[in-house]
N, C-alpha and C positions, 0 to 999 in steps of 0.2 A: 564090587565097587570099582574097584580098580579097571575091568573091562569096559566098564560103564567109561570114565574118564579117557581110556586107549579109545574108544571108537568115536567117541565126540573129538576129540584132537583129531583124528584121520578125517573124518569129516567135514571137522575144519578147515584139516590143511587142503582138501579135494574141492570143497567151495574157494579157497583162497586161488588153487591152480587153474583151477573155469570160470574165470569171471563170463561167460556167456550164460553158463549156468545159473548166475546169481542174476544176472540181469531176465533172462527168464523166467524166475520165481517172481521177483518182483514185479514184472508185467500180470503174470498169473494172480498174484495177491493184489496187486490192483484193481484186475478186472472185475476178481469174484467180491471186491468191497465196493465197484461202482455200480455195476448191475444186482448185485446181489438176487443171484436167479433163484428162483424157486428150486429150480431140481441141480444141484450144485454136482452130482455124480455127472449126468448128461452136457451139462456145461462145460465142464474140465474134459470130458472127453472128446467134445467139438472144439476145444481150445488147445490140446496138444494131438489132435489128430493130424494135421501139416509136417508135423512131426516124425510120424511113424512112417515105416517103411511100408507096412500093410494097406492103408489109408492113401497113401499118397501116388498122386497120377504121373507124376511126370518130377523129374528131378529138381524143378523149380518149385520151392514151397510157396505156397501161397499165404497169403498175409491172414493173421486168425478172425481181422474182424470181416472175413469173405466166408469164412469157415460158420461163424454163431451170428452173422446178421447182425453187426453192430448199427445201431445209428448214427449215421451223421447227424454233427450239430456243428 
């Protein structure tokens, strides 16, 4: 129990120190409640693939709705 409580506070405190992080979850949690895509693994992976080192062309990320084909409206 007590580890359980230690690593939710480190957690915490690691969300409270990246606010870049917290704002990238929540773009994330947005997307997958606005589209709510049928294959949610494939999704997430074209949504933080800009992301990774592996995926990425050139040092300039590019924006994710170029990434999963978002619609304009």
């Amino acid at each position: 129990f007590f580890l359980k409580e230690h690593l939710k506070n480190d957690y915490d405190q690691y969300m409270n120190d990246h606010p870049d992080l917290r704002a990238l979850i929540a773009d994330y949690t947005q997307s997958i409640l606005s589209f709510k895509p049928d294959d949610t693994i494939s999704f997430s992976a074209k949504f933080f693939a800009p992301y990774s080192a592996k995926t990425r062309s050139n040092k300039h990320l590019p924006t994710y709705r170029n990434q999963i084909n978002i619609p304009k409206h």
